[in-house]
N, CA, C and O atoms as a GROMACS GRO file, in nm:
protein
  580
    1UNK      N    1   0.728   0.670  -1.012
    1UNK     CA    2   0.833   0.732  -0.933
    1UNK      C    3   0.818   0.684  -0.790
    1UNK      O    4   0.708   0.689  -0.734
    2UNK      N    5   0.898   0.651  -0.744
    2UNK     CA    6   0.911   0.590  -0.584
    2UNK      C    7   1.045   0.637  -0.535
    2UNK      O    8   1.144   0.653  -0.606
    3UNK      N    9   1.033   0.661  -0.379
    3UNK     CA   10   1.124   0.714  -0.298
    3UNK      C   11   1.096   0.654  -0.152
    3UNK      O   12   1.011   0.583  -0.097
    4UNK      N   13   1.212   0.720  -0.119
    4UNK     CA   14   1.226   0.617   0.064
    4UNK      C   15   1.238   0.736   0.146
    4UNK      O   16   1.288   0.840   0.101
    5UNK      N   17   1.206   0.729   0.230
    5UNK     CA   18   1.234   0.869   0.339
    5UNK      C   19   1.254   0.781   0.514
    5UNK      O   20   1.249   0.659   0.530
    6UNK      N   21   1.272   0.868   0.605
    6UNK     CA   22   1.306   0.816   0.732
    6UNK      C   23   1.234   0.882   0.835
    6UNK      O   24   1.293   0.879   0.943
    7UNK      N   25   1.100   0.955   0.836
    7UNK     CA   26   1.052   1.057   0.923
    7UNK      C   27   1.017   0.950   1.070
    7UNK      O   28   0.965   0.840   1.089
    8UNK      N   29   1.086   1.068   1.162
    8UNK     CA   30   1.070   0.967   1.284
    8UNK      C   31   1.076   0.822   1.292
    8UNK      O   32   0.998   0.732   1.322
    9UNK      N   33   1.226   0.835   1.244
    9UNK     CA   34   1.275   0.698   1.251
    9UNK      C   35   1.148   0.563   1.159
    9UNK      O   36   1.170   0.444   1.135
   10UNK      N   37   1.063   0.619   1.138
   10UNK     CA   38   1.016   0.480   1.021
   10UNK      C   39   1.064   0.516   0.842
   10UNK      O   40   1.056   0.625   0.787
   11UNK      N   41   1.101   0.418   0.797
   11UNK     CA   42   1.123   0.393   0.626
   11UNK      C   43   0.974   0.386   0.620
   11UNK      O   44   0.893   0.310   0.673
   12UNK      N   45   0.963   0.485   0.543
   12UNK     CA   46   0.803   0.452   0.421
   12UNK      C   47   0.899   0.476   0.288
   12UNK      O   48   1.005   0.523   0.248
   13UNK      N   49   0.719   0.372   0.233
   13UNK     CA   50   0.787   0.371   0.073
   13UNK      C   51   0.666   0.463   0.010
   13UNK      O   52   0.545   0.457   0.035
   14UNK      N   53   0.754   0.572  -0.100
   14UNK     CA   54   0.688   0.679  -0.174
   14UNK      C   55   0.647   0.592  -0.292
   14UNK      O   56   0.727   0.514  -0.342
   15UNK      N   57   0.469   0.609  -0.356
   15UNK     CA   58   0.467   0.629  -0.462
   15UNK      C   59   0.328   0.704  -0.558
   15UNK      O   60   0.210   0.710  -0.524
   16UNK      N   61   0.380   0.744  -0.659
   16UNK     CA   62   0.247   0.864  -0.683
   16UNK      C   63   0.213   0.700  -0.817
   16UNK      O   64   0.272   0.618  -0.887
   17UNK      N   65   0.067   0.749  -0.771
   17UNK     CA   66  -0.018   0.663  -0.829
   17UNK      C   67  -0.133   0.774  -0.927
   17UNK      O   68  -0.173   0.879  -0.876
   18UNK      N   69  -0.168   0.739  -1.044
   18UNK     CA   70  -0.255   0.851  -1.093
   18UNK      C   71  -0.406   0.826  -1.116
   18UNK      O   72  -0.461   0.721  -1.149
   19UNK      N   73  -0.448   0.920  -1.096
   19UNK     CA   74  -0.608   0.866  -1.077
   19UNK      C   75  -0.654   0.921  -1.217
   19UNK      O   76  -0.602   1.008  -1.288
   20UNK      N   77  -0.761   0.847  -1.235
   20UNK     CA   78  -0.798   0.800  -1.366
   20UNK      C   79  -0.941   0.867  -1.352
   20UNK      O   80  -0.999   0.855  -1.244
   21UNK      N   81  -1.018   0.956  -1.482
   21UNK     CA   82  -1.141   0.966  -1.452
   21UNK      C   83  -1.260   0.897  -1.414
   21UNK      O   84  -1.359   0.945  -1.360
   22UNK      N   85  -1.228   0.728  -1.461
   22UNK     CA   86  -1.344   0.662  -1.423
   22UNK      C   87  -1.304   0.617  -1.263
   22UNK      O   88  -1.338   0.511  -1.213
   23UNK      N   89  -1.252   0.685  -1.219
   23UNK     CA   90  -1.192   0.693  -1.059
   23UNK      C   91  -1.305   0.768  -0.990
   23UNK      O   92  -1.337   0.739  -0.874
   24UNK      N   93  -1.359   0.853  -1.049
   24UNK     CA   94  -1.466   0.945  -0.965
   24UNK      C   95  -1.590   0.888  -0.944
   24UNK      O   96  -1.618   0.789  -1.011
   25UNK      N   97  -1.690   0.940  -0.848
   25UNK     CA   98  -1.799   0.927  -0.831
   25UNK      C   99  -1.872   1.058  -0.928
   25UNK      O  100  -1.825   1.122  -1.023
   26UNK      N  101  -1.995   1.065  -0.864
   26UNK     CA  102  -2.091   1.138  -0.906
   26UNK      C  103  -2.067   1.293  -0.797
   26UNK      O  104  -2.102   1.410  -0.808
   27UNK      N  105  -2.010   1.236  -0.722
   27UNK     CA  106  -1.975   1.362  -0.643
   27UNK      C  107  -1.902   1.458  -0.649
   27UNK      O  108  -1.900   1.561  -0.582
   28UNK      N  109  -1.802   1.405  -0.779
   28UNK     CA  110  -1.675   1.461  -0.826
   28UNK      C  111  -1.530   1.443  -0.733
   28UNK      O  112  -1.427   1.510  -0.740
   29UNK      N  113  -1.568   1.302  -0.624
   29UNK     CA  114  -1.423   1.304  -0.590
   29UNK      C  115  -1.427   1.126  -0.548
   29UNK      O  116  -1.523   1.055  -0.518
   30UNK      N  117  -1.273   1.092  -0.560
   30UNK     CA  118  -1.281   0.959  -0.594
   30UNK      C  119  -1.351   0.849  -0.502
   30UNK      O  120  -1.375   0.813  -0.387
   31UNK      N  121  -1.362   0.830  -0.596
   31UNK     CA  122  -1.531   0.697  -0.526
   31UNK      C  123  -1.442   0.564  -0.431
   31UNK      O  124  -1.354   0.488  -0.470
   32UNK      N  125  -1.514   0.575  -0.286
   32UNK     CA  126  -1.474   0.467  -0.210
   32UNK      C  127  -1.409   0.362  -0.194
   32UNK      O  128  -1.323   0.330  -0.113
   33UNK      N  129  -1.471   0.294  -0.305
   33UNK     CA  130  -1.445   0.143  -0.387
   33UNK      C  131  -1.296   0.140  -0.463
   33UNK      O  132  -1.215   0.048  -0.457
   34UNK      N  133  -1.279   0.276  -0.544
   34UNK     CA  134  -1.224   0.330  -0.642
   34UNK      C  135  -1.062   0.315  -0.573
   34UNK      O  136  -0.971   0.253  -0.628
   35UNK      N  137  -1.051   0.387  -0.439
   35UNK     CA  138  -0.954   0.406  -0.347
   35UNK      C  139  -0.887   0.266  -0.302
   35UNK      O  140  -0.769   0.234  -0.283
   36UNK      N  141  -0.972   0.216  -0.296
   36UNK     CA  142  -0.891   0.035  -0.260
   36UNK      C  143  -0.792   0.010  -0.342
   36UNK      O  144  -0.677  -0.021  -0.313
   37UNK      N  145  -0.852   0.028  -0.466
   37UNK     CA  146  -0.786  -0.047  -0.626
   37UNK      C  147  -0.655   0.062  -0.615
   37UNK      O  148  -0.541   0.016  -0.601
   38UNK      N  149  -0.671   0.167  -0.619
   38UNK     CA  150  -0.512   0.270  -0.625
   38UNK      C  151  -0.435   0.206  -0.519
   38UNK      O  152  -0.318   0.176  -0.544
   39UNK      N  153  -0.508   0.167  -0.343
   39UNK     CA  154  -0.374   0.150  -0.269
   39UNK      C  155  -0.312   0.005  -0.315
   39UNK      O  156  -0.198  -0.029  -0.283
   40UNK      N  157  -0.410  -0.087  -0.404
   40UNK     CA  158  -0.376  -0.149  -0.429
   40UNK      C  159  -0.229  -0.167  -0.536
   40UNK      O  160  -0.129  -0.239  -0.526
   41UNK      N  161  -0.283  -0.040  -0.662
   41UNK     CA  162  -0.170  -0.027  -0.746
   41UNK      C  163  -0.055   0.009  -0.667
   41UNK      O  164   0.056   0.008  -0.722
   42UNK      N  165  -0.067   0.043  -0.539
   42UNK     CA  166   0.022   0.164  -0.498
   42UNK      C  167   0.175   0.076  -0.415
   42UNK      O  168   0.293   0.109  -0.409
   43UNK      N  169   0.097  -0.047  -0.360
   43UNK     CA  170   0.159  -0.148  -0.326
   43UNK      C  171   0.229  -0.232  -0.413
   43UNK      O  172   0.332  -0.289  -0.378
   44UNK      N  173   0.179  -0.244  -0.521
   44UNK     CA  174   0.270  -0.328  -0.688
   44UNK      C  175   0.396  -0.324  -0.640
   44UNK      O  176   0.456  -0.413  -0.581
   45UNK      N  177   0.444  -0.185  -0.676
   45UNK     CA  178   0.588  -0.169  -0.701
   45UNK      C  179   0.649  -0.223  -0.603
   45UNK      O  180   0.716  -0.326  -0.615
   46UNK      N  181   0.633  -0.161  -0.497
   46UNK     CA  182   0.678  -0.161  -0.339
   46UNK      C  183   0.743  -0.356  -0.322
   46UNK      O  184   0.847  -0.413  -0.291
   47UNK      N  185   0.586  -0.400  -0.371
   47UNK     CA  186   0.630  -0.564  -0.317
   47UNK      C  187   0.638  -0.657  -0.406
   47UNK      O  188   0.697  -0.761  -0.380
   48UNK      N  189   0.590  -0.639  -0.506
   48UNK     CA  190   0.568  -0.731  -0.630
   48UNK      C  191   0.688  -0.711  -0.722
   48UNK      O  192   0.757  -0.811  -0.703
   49UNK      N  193   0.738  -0.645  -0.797
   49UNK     CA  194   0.812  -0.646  -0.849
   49UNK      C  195   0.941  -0.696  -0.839
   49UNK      O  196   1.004  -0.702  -0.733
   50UNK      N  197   0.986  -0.735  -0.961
   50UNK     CA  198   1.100  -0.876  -1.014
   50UNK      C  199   1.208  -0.833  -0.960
   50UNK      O  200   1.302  -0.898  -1.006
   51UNK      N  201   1.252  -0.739  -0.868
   51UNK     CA  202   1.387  -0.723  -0.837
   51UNK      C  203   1.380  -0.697  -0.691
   51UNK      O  204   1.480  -0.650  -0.637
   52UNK      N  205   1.262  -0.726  -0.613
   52UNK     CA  206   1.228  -0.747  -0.486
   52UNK      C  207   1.267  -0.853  -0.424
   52UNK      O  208   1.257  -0.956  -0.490
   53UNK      N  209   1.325  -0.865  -0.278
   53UNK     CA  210   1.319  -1.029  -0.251
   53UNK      C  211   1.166  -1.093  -0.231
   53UNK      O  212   1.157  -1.216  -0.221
   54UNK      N  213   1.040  -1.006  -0.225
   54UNK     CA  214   0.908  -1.015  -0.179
   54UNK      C  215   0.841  -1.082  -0.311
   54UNK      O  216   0.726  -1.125  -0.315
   55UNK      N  217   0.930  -1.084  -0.413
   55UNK     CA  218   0.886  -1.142  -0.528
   55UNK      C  219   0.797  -1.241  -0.548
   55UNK      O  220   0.711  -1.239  -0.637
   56UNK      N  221   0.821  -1.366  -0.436
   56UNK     CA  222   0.721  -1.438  -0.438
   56UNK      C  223   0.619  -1.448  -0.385
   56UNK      O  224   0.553  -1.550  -0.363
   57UNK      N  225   0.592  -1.316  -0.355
   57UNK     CA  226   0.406  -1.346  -0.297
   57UNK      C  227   0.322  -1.280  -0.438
   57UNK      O  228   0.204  -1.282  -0.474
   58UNK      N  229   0.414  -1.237  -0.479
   58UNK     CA  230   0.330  -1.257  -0.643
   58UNK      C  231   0.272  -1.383  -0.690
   58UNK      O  232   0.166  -1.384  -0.751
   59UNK      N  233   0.344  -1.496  -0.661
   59UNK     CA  234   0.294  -1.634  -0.618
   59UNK      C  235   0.190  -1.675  -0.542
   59UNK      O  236   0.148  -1.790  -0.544
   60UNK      N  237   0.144  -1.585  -0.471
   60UNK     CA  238   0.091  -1.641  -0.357
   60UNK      C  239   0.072  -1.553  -0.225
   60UNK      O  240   0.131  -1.575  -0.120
   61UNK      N  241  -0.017  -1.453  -0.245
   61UNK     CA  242  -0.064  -1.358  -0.146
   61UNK      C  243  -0.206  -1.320  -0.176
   61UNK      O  244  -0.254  -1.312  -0.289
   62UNK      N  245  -0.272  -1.296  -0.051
   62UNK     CA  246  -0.377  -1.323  -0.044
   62UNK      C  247  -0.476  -1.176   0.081
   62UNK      O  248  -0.460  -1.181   0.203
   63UNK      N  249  -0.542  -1.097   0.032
   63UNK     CA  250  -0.554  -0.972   0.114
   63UNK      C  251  -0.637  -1.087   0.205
   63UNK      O  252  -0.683  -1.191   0.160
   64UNK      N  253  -0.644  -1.046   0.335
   64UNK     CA  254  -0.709  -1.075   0.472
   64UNK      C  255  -0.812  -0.999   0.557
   64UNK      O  256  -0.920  -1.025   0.611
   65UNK      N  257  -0.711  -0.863   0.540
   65UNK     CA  258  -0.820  -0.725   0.638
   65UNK      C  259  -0.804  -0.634   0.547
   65UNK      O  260  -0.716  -0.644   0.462
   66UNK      N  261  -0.878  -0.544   0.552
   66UNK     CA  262  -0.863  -0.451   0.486
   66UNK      C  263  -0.994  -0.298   0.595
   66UNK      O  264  -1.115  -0.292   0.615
   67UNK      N  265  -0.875  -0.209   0.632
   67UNK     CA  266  -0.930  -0.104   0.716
   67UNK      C  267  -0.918   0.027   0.634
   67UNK      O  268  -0.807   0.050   0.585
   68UNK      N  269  -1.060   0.153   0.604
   68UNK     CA  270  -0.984   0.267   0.548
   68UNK      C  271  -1.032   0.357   0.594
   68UNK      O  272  -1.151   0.326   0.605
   69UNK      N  273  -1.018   0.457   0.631
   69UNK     CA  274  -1.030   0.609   0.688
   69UNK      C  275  -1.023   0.692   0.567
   69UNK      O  276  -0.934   0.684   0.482
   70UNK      N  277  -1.148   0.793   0.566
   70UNK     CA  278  -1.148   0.880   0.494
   70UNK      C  279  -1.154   1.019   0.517
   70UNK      O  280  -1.268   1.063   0.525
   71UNK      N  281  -1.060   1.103   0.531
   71UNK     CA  282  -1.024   1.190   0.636
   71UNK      C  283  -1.080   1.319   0.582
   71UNK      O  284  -1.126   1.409   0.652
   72UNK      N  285  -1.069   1.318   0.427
   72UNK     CA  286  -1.080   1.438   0.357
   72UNK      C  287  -1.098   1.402   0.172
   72UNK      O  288  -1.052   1.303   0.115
   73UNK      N  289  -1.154   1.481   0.127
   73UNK     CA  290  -1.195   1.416  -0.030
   73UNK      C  291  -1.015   1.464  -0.117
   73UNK      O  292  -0.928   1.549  -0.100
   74UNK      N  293  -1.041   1.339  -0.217
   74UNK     CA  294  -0.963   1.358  -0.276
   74UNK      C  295  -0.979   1.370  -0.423
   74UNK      O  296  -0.974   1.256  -0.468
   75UNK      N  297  -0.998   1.467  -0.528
   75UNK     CA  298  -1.040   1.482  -0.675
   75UNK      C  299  -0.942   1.433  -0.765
   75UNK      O  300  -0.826   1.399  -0.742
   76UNK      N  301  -1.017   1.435  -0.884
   76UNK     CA  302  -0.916   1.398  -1.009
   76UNK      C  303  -0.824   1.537  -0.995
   76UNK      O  304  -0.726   1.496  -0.933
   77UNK      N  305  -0.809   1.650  -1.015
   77UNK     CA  306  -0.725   1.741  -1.022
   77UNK      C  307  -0.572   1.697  -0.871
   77UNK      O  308  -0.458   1.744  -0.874
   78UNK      N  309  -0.600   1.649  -0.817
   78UNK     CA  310  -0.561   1.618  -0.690
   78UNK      C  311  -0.407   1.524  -0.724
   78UNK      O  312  -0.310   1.528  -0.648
   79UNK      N  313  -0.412   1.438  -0.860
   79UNK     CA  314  -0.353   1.315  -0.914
   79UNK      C  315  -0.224   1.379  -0.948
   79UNK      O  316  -0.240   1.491  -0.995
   80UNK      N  317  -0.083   1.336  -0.940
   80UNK     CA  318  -0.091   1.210  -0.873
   80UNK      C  319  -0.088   1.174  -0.766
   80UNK      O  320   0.027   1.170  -0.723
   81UNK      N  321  -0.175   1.140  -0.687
   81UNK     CA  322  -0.178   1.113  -0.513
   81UNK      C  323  -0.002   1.096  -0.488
   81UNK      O  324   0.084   1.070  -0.571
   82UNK      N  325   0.010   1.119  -0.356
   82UNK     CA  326   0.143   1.054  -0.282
   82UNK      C  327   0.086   0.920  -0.174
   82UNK      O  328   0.007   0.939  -0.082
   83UNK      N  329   0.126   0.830  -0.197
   83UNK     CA  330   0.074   0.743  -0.123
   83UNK      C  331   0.233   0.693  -0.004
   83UNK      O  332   0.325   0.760  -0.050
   84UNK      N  333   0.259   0.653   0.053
   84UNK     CA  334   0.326   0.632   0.145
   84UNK      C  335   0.300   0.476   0.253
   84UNK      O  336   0.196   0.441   0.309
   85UNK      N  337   0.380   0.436   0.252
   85UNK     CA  338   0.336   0.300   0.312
   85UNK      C  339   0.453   0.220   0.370
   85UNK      O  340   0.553   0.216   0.298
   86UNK      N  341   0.460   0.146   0.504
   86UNK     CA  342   0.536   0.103   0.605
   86UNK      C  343   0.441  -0.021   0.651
   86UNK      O  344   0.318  -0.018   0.649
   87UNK      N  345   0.534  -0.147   0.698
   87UNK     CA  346   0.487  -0.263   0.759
   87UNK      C  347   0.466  -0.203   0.968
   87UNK      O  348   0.538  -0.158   1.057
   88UNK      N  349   0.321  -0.244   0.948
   88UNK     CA  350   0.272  -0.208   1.080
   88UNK      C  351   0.287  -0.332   1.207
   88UNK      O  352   0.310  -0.314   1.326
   89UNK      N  353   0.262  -0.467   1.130
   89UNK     CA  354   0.324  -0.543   1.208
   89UNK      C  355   0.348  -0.660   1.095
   89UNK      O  356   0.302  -0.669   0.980
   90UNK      N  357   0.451  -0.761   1.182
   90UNK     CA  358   0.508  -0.849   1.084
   90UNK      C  359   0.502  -0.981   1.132
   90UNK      O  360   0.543  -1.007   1.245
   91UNK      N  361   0.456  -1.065   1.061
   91UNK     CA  362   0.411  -1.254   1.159
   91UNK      C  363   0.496  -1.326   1.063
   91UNK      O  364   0.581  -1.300   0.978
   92UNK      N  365   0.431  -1.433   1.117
   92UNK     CA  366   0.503  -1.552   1.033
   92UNK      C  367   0.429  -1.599   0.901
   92UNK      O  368   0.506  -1.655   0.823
   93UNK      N  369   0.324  -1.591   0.865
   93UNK     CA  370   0.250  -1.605   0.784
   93UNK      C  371   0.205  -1.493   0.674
   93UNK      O  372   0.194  -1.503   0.552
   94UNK      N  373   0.180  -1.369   0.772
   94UNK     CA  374   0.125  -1.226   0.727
   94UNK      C  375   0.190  -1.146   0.801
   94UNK      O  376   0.265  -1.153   0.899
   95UNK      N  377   0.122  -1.022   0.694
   95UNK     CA  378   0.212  -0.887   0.757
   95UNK      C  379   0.094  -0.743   0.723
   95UNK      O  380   0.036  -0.746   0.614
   96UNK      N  381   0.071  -0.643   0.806
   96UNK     CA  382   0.010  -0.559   0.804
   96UNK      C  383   0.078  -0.404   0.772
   96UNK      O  384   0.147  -0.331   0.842
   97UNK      N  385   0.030  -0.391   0.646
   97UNK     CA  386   0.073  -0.242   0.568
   97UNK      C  387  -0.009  -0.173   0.609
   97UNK      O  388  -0.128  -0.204   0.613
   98UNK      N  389   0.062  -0.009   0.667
   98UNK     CA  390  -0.006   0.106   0.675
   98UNK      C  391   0.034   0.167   0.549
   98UNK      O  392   0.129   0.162   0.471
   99UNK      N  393  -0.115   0.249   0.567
   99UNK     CA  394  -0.104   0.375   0.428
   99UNK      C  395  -0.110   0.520   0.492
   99UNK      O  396  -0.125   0.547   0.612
  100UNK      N  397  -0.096   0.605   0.390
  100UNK     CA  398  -0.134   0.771   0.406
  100UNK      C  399  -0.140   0.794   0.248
  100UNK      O  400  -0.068   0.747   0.160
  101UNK      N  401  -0.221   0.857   0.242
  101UNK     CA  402  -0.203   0.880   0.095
  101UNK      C  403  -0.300   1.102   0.105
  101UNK      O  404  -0.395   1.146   0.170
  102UNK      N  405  -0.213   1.162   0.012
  102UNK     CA  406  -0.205   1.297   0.022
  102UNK      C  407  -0.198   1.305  -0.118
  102UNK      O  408  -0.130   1.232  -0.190
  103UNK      N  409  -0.299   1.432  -0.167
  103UNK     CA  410  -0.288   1.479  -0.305
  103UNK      C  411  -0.164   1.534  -0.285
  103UNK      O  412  -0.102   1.570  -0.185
  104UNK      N  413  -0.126   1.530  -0.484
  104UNK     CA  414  -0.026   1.578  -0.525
  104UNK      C  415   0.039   1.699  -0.536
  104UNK      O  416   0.010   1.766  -0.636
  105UNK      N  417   0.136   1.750  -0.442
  105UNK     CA  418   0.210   1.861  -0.386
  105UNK      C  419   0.180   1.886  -0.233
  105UNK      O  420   0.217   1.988  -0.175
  106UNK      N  421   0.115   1.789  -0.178
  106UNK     CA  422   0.110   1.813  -0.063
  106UNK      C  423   0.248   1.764   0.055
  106UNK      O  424   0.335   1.677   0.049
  107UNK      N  425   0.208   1.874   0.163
  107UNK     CA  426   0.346   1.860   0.199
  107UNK      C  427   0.323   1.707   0.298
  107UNK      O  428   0.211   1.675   0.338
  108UNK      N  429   0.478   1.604   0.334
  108UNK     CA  430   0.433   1.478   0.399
  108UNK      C  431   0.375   1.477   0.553
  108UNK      O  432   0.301   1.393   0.605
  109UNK      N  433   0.424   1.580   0.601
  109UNK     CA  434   0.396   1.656   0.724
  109UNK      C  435   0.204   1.689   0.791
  109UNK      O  436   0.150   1.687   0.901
  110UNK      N  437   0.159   1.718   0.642
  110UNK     CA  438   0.010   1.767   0.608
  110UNK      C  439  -0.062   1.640   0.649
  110UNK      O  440  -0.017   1.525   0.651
  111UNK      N  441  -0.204   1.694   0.687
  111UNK     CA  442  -0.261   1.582   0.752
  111UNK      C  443  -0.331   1.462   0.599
  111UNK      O  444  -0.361   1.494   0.484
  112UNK      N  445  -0.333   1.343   0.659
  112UNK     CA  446  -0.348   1.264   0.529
  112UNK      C  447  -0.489   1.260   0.522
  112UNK      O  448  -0.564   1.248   0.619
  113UNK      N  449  -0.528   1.273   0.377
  113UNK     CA  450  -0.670   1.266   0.304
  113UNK      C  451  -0.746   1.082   0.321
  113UNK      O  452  -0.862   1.043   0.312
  114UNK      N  453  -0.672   1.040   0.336
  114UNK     CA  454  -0.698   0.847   0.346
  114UNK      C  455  -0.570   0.802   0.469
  114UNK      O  456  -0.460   0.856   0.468
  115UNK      N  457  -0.607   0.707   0.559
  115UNK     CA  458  -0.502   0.649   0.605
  115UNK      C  459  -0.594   0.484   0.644
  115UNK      O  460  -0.700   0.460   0.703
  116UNK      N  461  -0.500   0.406   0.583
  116UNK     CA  462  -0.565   0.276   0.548
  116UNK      C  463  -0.440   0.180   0.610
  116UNK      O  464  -0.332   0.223   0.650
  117UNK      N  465  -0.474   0.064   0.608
  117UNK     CA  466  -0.411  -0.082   0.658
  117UNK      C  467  -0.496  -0.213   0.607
  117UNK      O  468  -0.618  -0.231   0.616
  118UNK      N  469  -0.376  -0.314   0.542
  118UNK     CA  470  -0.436  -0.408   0.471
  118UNK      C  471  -0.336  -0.522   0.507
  118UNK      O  472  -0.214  -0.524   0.491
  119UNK      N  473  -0.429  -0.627   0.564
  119UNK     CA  474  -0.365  -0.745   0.633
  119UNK      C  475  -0.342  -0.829   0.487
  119UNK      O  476  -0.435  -0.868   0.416
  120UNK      N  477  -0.238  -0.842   0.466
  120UNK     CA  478  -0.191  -0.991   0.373
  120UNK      C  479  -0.121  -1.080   0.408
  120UNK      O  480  -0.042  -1.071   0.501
  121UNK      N  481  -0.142  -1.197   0.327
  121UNK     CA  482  -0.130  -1.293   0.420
  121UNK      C  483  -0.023  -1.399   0.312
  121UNK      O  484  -0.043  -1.400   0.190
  122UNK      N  485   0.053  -1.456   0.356
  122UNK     CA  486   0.156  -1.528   0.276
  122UNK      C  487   0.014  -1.658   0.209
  122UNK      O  488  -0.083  -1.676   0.283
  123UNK      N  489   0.021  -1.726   0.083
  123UNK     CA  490  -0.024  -1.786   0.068
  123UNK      C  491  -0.020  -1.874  -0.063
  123UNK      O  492  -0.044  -1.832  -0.176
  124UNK      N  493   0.027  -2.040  -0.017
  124UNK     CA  494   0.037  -2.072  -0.183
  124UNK      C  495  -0.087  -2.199  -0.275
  124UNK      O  496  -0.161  -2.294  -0.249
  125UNK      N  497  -0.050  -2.129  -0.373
  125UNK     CA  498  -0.159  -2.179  -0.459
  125UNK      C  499  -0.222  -2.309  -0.489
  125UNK      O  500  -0.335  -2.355  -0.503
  126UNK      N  501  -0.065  -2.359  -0.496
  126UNK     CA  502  -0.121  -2.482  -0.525
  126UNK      C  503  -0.170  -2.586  -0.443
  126UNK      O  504  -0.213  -2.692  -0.489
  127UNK      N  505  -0.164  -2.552  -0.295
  127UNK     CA  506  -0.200  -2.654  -0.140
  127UNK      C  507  -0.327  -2.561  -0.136
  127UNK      O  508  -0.420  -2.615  -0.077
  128UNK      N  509  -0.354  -2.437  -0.183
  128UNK     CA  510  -0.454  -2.365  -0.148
  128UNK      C  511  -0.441  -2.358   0.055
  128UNK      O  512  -0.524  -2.389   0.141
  129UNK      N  513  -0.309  -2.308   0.066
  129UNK     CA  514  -0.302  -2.298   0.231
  129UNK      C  515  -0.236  -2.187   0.245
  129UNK      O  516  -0.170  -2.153   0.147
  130UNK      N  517  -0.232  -2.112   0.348
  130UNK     CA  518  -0.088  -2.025   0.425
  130UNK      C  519   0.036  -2.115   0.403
  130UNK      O  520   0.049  -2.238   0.396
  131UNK      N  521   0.099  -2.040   0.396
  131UNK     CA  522   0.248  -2.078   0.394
  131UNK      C  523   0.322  -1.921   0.475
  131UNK      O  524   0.291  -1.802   0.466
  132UNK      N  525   0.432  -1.995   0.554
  132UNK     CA  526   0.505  -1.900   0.578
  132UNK      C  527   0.612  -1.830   0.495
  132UNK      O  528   0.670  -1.874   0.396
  133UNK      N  529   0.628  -1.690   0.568
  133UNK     CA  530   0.718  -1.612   0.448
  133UNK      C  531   0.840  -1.627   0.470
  133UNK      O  532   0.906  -1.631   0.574
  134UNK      N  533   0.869  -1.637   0.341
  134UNK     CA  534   1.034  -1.697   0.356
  134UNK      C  535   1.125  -1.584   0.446
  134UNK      O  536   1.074  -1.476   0.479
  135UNK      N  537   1.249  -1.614   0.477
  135UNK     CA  538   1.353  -1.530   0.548
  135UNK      C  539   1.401  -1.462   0.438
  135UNK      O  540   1.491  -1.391   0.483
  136UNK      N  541   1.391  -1.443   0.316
  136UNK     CA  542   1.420  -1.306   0.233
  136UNK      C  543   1.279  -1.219   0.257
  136UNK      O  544   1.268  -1.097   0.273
  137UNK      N  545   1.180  -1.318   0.256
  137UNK     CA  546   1.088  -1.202   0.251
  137UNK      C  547   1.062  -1.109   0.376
  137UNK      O  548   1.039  -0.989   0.365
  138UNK      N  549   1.068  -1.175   0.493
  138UNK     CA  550   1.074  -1.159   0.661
  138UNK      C  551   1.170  -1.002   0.656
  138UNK      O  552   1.132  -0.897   0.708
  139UNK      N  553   1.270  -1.018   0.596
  139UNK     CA  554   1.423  -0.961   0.582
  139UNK      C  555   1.393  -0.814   0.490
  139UNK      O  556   1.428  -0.700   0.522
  140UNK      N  557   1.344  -0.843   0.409
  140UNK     CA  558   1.287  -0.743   0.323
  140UNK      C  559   1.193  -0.672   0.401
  140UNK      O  560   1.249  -0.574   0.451
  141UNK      N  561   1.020  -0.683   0.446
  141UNK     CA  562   0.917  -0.625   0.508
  141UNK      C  563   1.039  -0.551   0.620
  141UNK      O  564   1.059  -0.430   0.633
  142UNK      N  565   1.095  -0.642   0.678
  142UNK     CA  566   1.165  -0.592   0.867
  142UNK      C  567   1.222  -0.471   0.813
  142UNK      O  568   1.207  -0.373   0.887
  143UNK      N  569   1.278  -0.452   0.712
  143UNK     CA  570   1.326  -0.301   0.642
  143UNK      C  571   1.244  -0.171   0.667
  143UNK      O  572   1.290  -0.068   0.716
  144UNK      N  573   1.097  -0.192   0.621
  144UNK     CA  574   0.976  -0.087   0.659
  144UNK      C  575   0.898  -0.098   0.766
  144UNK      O  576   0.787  -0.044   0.765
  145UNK      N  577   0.941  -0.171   0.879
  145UNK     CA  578   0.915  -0.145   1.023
  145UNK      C  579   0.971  -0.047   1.094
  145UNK      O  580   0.944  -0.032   1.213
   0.00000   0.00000   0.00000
């Protein structure tokens, strides 16, 4: 399930991602490592998928930075997270996604349990180089700025 909203003038993109038991630590709430891989799923839809113009960095994208804040624990009972995500800045090559991500029923307003940012970077395979992002894709990201 994914949704769009407009709070203070930025588009984020909604999507509940579900956490999985081998998601946990020993602590009983989801393990560090664990959290990457969800914002990772969490981004799929958003950019990867076949009816995106962003389609082709399915081709050819490549993570760069990767920053995460852990504000507050988040449990399996917690699932399905709301994750939320907007382009923080936008280049010619790469582009930097913010996150928030809030257990499930929480209000968007509520302070976020994770707030993360992950530099990706346009990149194609077969030169093994950067490449710049095309003007659909430029056109598309400039949407969630």
């Amino acid at each position: 399930m994914t949704s769009v909203d407009s709070p203070d003038s930025e588009r984020r993109f909604h999507t509940k991602v579900e956490v999985r038991w081998s998601d946990m630590d020993v602590f009983q709430h989801i393990n560090h490592a664990r959290m990457v891989t969800l914002l990772e799923e969490a981004r799929i839809p958003w950019l990867f998928e076949d009816d995106r113009p962003t389609k082709g960095l399915r081709a050819g994208c490549v993570l760069a930075d990767l920053h995460v804040q852990y504000k507050g624990q988040l449990r399996h009972e917690d699932t399905p997270l709301d994750v939320s995500m907007w382009i923080e800045r936008l280049r010619a090559v790469d582009f930097t996604i913010g996150y928030e991500v809030r257990p499930a029923g929480a209000a968007s307003d509520s302070p976020a349990s994770v707030i993360a940012t992950t530099q990706m970077a346009a990149f194609d395979i077969d030169t093994q180089r950067l490449r710049r992002l095309t003007a659909a894709e430029r056109d598309y990201l400039s949407l969630w700025k």
